[in-house]
N, C-alpha and C positions, 0 to 999 in steps of 0.2 A: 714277558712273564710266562712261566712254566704253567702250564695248564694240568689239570688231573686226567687221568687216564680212566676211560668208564667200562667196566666189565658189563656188559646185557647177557642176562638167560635169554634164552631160546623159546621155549614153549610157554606161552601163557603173558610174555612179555615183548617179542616182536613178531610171532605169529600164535592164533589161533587151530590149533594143531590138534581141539579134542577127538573129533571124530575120526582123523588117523591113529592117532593113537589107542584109541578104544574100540574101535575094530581089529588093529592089530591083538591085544589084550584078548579079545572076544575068539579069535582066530586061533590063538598060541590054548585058550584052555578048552577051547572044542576039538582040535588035536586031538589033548590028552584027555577027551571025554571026561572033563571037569564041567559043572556047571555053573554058567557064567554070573557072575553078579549082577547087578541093575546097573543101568547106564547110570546113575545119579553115582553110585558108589565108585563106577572107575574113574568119574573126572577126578575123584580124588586121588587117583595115581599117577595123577599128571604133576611133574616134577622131581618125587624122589625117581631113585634107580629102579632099575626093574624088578632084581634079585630082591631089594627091600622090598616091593610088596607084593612080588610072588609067593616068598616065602613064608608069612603067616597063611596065607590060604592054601597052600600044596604040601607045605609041610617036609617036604625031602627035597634036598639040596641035589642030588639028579633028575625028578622030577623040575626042580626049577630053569637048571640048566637046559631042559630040553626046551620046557617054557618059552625061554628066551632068546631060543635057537630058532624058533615057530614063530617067534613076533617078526624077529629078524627079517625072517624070509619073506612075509607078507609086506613089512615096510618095504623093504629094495624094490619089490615090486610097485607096492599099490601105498601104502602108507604115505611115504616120504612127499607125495604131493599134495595130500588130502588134511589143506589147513587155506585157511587165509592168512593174508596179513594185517593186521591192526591197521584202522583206520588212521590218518594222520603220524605212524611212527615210520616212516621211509622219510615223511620231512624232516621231522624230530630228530632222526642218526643224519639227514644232509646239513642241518643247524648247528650241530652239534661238529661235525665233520672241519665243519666252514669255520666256526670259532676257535679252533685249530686241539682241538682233545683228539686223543687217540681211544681209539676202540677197539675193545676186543668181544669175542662171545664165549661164554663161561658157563656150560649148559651138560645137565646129566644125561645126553644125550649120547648114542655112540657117536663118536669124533667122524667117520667118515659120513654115516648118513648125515650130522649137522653140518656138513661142508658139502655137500650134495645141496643142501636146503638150500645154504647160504650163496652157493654157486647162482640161482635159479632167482633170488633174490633181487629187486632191482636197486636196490643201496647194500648186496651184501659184500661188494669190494671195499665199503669205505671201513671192511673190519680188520685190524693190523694181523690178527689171530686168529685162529678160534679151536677154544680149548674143550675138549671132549670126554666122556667115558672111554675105557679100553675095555676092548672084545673081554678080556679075561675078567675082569671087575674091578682088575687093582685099583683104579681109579674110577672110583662111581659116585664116591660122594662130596657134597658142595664144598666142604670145607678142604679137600683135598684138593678138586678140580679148582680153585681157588690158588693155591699154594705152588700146583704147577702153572698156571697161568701170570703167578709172579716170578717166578724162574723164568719163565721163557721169554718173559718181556723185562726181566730185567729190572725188577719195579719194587719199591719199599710201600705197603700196606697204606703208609699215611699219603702218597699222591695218588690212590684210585678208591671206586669208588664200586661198589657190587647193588645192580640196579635187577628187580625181579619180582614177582609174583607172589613169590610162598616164603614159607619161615625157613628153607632149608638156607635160600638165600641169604639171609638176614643173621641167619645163625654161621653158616658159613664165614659171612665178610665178621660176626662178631670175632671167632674165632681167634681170625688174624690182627682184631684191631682196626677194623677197616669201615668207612663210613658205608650207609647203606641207603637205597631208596627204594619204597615200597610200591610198586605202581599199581589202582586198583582198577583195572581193566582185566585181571586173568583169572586164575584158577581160585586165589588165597584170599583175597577181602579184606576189609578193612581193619575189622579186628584181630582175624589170626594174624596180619601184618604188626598191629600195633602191640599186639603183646608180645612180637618176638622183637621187636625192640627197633623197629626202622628208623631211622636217625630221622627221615623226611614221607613225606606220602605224598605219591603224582596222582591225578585224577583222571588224567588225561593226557596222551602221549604231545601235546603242547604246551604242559605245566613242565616240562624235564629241562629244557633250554634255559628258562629262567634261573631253576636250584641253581645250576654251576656259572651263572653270569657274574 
């Protein structure tokens, strides 16, 4: 029997990545002597692209470019470490792994820093792929990074599945057609999950093995 193929986000959904992230954030608008938001306010930037939510706070599309050229820099260095990993989800992708599904990672992430992460990971060889933002932005959003990750693996919308955190995800897999799973351990919650339409809700990174049994 043909198994479904599971896409996982990155941040908020196999690691806890806020305080890399939001120092990098804090880093890139001290740079540009902007003044930084509250910590409460940038876990919400956790998930879209960066340009999305640079750009209503900086307002000029050179300005954000630089932005994001300054986050860049501090992640390569000091970011790209400064996360956990979800409790109990290294068994969850070995369960999953074992029951014979293919995996990929599908995350607004730059593509090389998320393969640095995944590199460093101790279940991150069991991922077939792992599909990323590009430097330039062409590809920054969920429903794109989606769309190439069905390209690359060769895969029709109805055998995978977009598992993740926030509504980009959910809207992304709606996009295509594609089932989704909301898991409430990250950035997004229960509600913003259920109103963007999550086909199922995990609670817990040992509720996921079940959905696809």
């Amino acid at each position: 029997m043909s198994r479904d193929t599971l896409f996982f986000d990155l941040d908020g959904t196999l690691i806890d990545s806020a305080v890399g992230i939001t120092r990098c954030i804090a880093h890139a608008l001290t740079q540009l002597e902007h003044p930084v938001p509250p910590e409460a306010e940038l876990r919400g930037w956790i998930g879209p692209s960066l340009r999305t939510s640079f750009l209503p706070l900086l307002g000029d599309p050179v300005k954000v470019e630089a932005a994001v050229e300054h986050y860049r820099e501090r992640f390569e260095s000091h970011g790209w470490l400064e996360h956990q990993v979800y409790a109990g989800i290294g068994e969850a992708i070995e369960a999953l792994h074992a029951d014979g599904h293919r995996l990929a990672v599908v995350t607004a992430k730059n593509e090389p820093h998320a393969r640095k992460i995944l590199a460093h990971l101790p279940f991150g060889h069991r991922f077939e792929d792992i599909i990323g933002a590009t430097a330039d932005g062409r590809l920054s959003h969920k429903k794109d990074l989606i769309g190439e990750a069905l390209r690359r693996l060769a895969l029709t919308p109805d055998a995978c599945w977009m598992i993740g955190d926030r509504h980009m995800d959910i809207d992304g897999a709606h996009h295509h057609g594609m089932r989704s799973v909301g898991v409430l351990w990250g950035f997004g919650g229960e509600a913003e999950l259920r109103d963007a339409g999550a086909n199922r809700l995990a609670g817990a990174p040992d509720q996921l093995r079940p959905l696809f049994a």
